[in-house]
Backbone bond lengths (Angstrom), bond angles and torsions (degrees), N, CA, C in turn:
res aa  C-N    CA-C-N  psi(-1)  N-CA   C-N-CA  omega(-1)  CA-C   N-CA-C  phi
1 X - - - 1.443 - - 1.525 109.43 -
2 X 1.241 121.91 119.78 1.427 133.71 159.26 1.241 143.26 -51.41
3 X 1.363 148.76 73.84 1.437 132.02 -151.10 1.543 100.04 -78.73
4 X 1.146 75.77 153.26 1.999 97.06 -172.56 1.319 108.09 -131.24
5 X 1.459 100.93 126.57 1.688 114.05 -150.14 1.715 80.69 -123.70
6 X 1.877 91.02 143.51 1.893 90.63 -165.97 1.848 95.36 -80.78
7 X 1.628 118.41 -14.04 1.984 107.05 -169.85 1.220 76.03 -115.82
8 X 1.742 114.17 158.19 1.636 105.43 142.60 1.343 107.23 -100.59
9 X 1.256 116.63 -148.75 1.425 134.31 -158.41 1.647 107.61 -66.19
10 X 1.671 111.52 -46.70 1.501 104.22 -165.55 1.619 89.30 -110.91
11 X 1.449 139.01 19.54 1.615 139.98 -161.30 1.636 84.45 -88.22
12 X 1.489 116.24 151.06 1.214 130.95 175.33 1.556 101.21 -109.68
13 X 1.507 122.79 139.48 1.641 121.95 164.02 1.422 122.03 -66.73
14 X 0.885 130.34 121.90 1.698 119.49 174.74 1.958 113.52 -27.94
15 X 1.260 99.51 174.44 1.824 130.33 -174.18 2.039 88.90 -46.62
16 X 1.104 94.73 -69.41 2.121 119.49 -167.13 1.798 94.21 -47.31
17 X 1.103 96.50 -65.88 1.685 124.93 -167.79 1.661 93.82 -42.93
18 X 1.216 121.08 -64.89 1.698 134.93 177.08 1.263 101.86 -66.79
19 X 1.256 132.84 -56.94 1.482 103.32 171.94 1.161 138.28 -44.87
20 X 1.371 112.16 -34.41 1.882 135.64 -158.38 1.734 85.96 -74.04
21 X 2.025 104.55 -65.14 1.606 90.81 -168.36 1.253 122.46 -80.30
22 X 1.229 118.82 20.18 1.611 115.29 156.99 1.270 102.63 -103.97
23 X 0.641 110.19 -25.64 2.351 88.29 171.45 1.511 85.96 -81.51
24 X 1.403 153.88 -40.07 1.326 105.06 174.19 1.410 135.58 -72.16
25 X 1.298 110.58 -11.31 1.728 122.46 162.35 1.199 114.63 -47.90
26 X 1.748 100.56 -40.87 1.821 105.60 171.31 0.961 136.94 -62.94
27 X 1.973 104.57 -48.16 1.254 101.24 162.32 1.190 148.49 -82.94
28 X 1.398 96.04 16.55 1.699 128.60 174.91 1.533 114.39 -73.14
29 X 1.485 92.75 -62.68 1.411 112.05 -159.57 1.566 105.98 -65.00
30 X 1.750 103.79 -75.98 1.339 137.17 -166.31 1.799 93.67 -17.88
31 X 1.602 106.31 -84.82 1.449 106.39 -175.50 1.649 128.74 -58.15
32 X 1.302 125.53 -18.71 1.603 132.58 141.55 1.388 123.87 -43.31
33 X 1.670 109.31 -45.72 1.303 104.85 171.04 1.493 128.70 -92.59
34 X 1.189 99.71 -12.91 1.752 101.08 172.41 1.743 105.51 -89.24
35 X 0.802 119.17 -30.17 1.663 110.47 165.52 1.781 110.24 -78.24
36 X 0.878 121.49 -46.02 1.737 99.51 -179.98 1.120 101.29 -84.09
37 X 1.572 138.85 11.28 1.206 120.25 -176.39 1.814 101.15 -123.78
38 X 1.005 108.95 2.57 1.537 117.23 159.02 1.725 112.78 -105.70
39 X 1.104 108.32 -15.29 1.947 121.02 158.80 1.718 119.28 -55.03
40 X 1.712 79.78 -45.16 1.715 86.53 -176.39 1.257 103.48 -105.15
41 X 1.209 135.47 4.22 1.336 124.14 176.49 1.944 114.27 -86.03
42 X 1.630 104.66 -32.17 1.064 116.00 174.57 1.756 100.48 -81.50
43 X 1.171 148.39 -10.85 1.104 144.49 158.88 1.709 112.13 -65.99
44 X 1.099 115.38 -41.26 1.234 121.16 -175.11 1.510 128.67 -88.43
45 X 1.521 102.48 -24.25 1.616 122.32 -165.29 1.690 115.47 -123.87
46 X 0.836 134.13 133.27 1.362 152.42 159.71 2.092 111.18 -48.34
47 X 1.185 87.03 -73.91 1.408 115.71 -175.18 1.275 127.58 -55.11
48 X 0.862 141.72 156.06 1.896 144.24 163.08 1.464 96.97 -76.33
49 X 1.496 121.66 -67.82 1.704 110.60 -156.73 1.671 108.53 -80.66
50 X 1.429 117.85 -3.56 1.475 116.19 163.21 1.443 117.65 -77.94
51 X 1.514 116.91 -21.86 1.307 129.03 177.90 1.400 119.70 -79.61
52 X 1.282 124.20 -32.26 1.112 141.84 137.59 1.158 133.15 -16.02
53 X 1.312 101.44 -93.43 1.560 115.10 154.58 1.653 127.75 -42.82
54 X 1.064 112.55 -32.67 1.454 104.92 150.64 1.288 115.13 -92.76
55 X 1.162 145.47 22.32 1.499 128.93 131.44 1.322 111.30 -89.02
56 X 1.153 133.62 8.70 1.589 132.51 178.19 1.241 100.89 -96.06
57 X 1.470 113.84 -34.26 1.890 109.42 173.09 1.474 110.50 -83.35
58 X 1.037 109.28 -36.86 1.783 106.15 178.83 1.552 106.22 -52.53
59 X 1.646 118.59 -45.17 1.213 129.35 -159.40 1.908 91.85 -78.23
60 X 0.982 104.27 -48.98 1.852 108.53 -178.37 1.628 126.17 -40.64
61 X 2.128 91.65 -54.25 1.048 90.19 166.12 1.446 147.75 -86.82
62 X 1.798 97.11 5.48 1.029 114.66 -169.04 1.779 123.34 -82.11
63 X 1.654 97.40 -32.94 1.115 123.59 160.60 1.509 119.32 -65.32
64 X 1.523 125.03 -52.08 1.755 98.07 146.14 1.092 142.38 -34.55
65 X 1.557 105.50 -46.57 1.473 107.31 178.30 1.611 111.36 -57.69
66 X 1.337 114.31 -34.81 1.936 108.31 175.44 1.223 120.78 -95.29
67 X 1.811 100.41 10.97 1.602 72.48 157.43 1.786 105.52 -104.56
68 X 1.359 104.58 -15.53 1.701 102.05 179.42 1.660 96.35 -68.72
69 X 1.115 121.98 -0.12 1.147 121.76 176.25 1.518 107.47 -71.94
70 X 1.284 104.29 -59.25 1.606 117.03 172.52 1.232 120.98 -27.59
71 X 1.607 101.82 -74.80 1.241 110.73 178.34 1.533 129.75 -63.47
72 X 1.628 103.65 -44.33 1.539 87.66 178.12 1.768 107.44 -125.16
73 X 1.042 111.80 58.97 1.153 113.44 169.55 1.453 160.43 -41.19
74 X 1.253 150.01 111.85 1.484 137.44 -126.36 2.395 85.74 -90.78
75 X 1.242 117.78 -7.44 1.292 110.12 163.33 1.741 107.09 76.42
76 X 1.674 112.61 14.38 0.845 114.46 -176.86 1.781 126.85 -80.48
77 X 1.025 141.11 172.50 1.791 124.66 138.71 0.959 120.93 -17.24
78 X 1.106 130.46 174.77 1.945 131.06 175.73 2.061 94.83 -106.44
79 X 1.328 107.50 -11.23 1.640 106.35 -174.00 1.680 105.00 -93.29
80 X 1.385 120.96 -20.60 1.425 126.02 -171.16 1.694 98.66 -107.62
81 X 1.284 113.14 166.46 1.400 111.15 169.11 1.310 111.97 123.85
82 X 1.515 125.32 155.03 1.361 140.48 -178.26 1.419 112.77 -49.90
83 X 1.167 123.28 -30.93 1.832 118.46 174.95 1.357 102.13 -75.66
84 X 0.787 142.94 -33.24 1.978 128.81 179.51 1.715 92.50 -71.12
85 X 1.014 120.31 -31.29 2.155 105.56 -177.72 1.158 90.67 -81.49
86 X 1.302 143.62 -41.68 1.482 126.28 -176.03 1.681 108.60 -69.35
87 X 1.344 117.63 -44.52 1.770 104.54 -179.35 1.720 100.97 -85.12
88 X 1.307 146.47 -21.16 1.364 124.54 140.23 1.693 138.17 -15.45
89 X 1.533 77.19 -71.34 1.502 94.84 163.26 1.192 143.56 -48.62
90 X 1.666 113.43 -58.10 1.423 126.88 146.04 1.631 129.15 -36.08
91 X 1.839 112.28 -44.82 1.442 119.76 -172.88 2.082 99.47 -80.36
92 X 1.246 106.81 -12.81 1.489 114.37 -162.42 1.557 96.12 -93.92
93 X 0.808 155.06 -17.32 1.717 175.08 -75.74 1.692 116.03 -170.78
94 X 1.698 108.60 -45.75 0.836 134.86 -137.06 2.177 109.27 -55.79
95 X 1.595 98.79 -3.64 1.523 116.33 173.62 1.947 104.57 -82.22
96 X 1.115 114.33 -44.76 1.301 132.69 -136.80 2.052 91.74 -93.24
97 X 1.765 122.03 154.57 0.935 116.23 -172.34 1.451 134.24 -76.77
98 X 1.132 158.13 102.53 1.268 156.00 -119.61 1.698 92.28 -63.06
99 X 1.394 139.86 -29.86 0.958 132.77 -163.24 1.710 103.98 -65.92
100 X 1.596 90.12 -55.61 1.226 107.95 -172.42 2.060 115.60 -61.78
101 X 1.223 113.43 -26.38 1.153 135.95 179.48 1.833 103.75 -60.66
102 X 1.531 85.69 -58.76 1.800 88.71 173.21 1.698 136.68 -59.20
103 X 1.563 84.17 -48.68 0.932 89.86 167.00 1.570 143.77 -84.02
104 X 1.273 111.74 3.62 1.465 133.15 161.15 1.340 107.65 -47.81
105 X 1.904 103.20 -81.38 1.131 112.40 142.34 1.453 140.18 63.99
106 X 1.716 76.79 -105.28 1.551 101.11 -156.22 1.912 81.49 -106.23
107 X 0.982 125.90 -22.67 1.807 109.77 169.39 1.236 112.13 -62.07
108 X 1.447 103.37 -38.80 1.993 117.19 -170.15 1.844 89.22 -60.71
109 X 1.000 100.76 -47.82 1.756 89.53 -172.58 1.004 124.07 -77.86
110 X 1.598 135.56 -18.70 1.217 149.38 138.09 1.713 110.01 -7.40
């Protein structure tokens, strides 16, 4: 028996189809990232408007990340994939100095 898959590998979903699974990316993401990113903001920050502001960069860069998502995409599930090792990583950290946290990071992705 053959399984029969409705896209293949390089098939694009229609206009509807792409809309639908990016609002579930949204409604995936959005509340994942505003809770671990108000987790670590109160780990890191004293303040309300410093906490803030680092959810305005978490949220900034996060939104780059989907749209390089768009474009060059690893074509995975929305449950598997390189953003759960990056917020792993980050929630796994949570002793260590945010500098140093970042910048790990961004070598690991190097």
């Amino acid at each position: 028996m053959e399984l029969k898959l409705k896209y293949g590998v390089d098939d694009r979903p229609g206009w509807v189809e792409m809309i639908l699974f990016g609002l579930q990316w949204l409604a995936i993401g959005i509340p994942s990232i505003l809770i671990a990113g108000k987790v670590l903001a109160g780990f890191h920050f004293e303040d309300a408007g410093s906490q803030i502001i680092y959810l305005q960069k978490i949220f900034f860069i996060t939104g780059l990340l989907f749209f390089c998502q768009v474009l060059f995409g690893h074509r995975l599930p929305i449950i598997t994939g390189p953003a759960t090792v990056l917020l792993v990583g980050i929630l796994g950290s949570g002793g260590a100095d945010i500098n140093t946290i970042y910048t790990s990071i961004f070598i690991g992705g190097l």
